[in-house]
C-alpha positions in Angstrom: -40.8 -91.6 123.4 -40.2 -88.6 125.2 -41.8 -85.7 124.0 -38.4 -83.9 123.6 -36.7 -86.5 122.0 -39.8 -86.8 119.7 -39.4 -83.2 118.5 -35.7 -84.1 117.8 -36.6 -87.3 115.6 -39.1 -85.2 113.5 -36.5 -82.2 113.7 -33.6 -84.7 112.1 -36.7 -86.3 110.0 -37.8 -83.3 108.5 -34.0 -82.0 107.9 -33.3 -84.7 105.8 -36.4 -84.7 103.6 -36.4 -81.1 102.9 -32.5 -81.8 101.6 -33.8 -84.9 99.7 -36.2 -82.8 97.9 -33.9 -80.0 97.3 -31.0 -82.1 95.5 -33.9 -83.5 93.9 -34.4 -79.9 92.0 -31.2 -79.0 91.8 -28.7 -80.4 88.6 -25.4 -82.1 88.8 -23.2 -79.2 89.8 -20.4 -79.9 87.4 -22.6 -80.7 84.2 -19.8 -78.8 82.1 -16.5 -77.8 82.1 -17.4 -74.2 80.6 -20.0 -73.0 83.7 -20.2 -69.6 84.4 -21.8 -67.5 87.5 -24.3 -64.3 87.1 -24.7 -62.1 90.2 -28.4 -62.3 91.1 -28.6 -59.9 94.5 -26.6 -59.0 97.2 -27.9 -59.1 101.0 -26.9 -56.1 102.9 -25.6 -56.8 106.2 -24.4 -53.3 107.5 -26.9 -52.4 108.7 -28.8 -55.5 107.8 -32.9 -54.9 106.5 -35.1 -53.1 108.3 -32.4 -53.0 111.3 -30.0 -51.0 113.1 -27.7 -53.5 113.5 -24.3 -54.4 111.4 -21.8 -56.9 110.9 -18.4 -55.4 112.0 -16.5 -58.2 110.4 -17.9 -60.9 108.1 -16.3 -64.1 108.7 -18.8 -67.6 108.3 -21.5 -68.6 107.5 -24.0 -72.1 107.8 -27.2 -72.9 106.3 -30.2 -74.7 108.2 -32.7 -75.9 105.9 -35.1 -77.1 108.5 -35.1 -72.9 109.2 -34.7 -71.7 106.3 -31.4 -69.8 108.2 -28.5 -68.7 106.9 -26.3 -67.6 110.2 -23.6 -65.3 109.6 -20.4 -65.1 112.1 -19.2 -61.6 113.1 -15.5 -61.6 114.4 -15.1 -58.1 115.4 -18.8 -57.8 116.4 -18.0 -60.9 119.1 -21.9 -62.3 117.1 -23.6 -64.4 115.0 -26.7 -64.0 113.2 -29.8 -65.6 112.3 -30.5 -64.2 108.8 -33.2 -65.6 106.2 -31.8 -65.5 103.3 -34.8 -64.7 100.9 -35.5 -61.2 102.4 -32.1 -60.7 104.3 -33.6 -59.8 107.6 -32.5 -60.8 110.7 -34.9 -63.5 112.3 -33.9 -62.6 115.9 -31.7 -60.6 118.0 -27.9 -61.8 117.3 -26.3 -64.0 119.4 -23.4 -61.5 121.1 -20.1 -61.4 123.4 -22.3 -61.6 126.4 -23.9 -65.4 125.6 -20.4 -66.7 124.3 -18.8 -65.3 127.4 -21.0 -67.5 129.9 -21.3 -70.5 128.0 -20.1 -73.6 130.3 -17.4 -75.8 129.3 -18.5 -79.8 127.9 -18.4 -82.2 130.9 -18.0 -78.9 133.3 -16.0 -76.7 134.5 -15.6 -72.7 134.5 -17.3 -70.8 131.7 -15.9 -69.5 128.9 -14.8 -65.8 129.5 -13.6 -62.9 128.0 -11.1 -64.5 126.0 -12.7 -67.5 123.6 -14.8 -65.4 121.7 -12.4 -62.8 120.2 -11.7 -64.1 117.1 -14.5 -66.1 115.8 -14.0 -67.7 112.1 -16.5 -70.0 110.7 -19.9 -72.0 111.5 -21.5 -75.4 110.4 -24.3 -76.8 110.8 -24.4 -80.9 111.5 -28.0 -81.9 110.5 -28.0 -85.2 112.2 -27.8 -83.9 115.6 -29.3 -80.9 114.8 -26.2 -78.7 116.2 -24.4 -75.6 115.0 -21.0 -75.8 115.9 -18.6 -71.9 116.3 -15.3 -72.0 115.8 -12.8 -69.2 117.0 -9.6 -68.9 116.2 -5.8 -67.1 117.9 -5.7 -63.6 116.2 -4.4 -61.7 117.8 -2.3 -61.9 121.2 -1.7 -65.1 123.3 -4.4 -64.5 125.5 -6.6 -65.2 122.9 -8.1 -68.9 123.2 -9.1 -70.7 120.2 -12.4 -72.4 121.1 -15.2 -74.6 119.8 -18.8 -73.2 120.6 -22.4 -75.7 120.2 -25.5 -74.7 119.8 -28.9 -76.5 120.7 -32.6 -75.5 120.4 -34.2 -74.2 123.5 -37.4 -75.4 124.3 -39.1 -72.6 121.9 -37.0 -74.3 119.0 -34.7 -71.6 119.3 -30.7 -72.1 118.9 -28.9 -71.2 121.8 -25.2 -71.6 123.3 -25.0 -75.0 125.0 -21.7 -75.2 125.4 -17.6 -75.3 124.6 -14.5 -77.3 123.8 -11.1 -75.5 124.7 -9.3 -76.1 121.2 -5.2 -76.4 121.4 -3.2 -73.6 121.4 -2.7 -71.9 117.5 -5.5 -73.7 116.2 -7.2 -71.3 113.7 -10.0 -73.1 112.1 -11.3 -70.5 109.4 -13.5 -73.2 107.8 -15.8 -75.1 109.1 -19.0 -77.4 107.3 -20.4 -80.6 107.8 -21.2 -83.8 105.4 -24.3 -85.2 105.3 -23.0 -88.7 103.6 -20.6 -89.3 106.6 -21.5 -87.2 109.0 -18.6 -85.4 110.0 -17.6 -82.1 111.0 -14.7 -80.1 108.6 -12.7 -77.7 109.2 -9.9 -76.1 107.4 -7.5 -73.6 107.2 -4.8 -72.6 104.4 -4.0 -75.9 102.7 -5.2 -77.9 106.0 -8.6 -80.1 106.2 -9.3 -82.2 109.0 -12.5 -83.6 111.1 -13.4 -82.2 114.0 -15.6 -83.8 116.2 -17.1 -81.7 119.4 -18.0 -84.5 122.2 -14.4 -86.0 122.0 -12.8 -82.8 121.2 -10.8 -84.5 119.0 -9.5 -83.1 115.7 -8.4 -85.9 112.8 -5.2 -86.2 110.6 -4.3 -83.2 108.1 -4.9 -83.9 104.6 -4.8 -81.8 101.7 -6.9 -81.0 98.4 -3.9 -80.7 95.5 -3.7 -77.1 94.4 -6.1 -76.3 96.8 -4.8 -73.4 98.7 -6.2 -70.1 100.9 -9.2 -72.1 102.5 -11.8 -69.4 104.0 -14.9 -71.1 103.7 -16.4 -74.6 102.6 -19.8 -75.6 102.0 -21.1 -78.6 101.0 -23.7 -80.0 98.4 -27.1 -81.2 99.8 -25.9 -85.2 99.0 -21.9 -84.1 100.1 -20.8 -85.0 96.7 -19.3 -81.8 95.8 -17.6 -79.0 98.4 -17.4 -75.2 97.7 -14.5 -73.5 98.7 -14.2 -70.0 99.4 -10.6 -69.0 98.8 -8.2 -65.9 99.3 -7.8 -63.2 96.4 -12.4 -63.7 95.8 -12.0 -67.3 95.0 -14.6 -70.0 95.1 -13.9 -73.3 93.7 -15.8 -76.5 93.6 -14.0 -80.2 94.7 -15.1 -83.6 93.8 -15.3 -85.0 97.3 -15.1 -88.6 96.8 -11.2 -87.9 94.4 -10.4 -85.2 96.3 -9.8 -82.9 93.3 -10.5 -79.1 91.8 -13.1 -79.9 89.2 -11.6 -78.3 86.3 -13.3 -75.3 85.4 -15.0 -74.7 88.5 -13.1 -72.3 90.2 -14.0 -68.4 89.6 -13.0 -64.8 90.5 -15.2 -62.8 92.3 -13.8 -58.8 91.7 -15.4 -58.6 88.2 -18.6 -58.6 90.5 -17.7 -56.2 93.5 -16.4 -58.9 95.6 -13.3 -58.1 97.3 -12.8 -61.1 100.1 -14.7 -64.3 100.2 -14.9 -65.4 103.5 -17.8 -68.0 103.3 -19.9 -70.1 101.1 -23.0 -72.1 101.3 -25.4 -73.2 98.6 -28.7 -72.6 98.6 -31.6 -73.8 96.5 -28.9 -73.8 93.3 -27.3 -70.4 94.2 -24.1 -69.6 95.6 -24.3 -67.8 98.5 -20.7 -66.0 99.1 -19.8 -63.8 102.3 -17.4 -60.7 101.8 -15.3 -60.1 104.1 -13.3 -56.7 102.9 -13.3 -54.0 105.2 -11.8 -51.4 103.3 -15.2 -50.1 102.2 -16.8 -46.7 104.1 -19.5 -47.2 106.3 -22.6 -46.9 105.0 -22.1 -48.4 101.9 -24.6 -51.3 100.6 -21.7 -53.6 100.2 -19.8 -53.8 103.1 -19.7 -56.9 104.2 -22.6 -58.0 101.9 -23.5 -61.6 101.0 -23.4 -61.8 97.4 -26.0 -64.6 95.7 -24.9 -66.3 92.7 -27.0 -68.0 90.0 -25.0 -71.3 88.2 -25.6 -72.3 85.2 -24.1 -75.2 82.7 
């Protein structure tokens, strides 16, 4: 075997064990109908710890447990960021406008530009392939090119911009995650979830989650059995994946907590880790743009 393709196998190998053995700690997410959440930290992201630099515009996020990585996407800041989400430092310099710019198109052709990375919405993180997938989005003129960004590992293990998908005109993918049980990319935006897959550039049929509306963020359990859903108005809820239903009970408001605009949600050794996106506070303060961590209980 090729030494690179070796490091992959391990890479996919060791990917799936670590997730085996976290579900393996972790209880049944909907154990009661009566749950309730407790805020346990919050990461500051603006600046982030022990940095200068700050999220402009908190808009996705994606966990890597081979890593131990949650990255964070920055719309206004044109970034993402590596961030480890024990200590909430960054673990390298962000990826910025400059990389997303000059990443060549899939199959070839020119590279991206100035206009694909403007309004980027969501990350996911396929575990199989080992790929982190970007998605940007239309706001705000028609020059604006929704886009779909991968990322690969250098040869220092390192993620890096591999290349991108032109996405059709309007599409505004503000959710993005992937299963582990099939394999397949989400996305979703409003009431709207679909498959996306990267190599065919090929999005599937809309379907819809009743009563499931305002879809920010989605995140799914380690064995794809449940999906978190980060919603308009501080909303997360929790769907059964294989009814496609709300679990009843599982849906909570975030203001009583600080938490003015969840953007994102991943979960994370048993907590839920929920991305604000309000901009309304001052610069400076500890919560702008913070990632708020959740402990779960029932």
């Amino acid at each position: 075997m090729h030494p690179r393709n070796s490091r992959n196998h391990v890479a996919i190998v060791g990917a799936a064990l670590f997730v085996a053995v976290l579900w393996l700690a972790v209880p049944a997410n909907a154990a009661t109908a009566s749950p309730t959440l407790a805020l346990d930290r919050t990461i500051r992201t603006s600046p982030f710890m022990n940095s200068a630099v700050s999220m402009k515009d908190a808009e996705g996020s994606a966990y890597v447990p081979l890593d131990n990585s949650i990255w964070l996407a920055d719309d206004n800041g044109r970034a993402i960021y590596e961030v480890d989400p024990g200590t909430g430092m960054l673990k390298r310099d962000p990826i910025g406008r400059a990389a997303f710019e000059a990443t060549p198109r899939f199959g070839g052709g020119p590279v991206a530009g100035i206009n694909r990375d403007r309004d980027i919405e969501s990350v996911a993180y396929d575990a199989f392939t080992d790929s982190l997938f970007v998605f940007s989005g239309k706001c705000c003129d028609t020059s604006v090119q929704p886009t779909a960004f991968r990322l690969k590992r250098d040869g220092q293990n390192h993620f890096q911009l591999e290349s991108y998908q032109p996405l059709p005109t309007g599409s505004d993918y503000t959710a993005a995650a992937w299963n582990p049980t099939d394999r397949q990319v989400y996305v979703g935006v409003r009431k709207e979830l679909r498959t996306y897959d990267f190599e065919s550039n090929v999005s599937g049929p809309i379907f819809r989650v009743p009563n499931l509306t305002g879809i920010l963020g989605l995140g799914f359990s380690p064995d794809g059995k449940d999906l978190w859903v980060a919603r308009h108005y501080a909303v997360v809820s929790l769907v059964d994946w294989a009814s496609k239903t709300l679990v009843a009970g599982w849906s909570f408001t975030l203001t009583s907590f600080g938490l003015r605009d969840s953007r994102a949600v991943e979960l994370i050794a048993g907590q839920l880790y929920v991305l604000d996106g309000y901009d309304g506070r001052s610069q400076g303060d500890p919560l702008r743009h913070a990632l708020y961590v959740f402990n779960v209980s029932g």
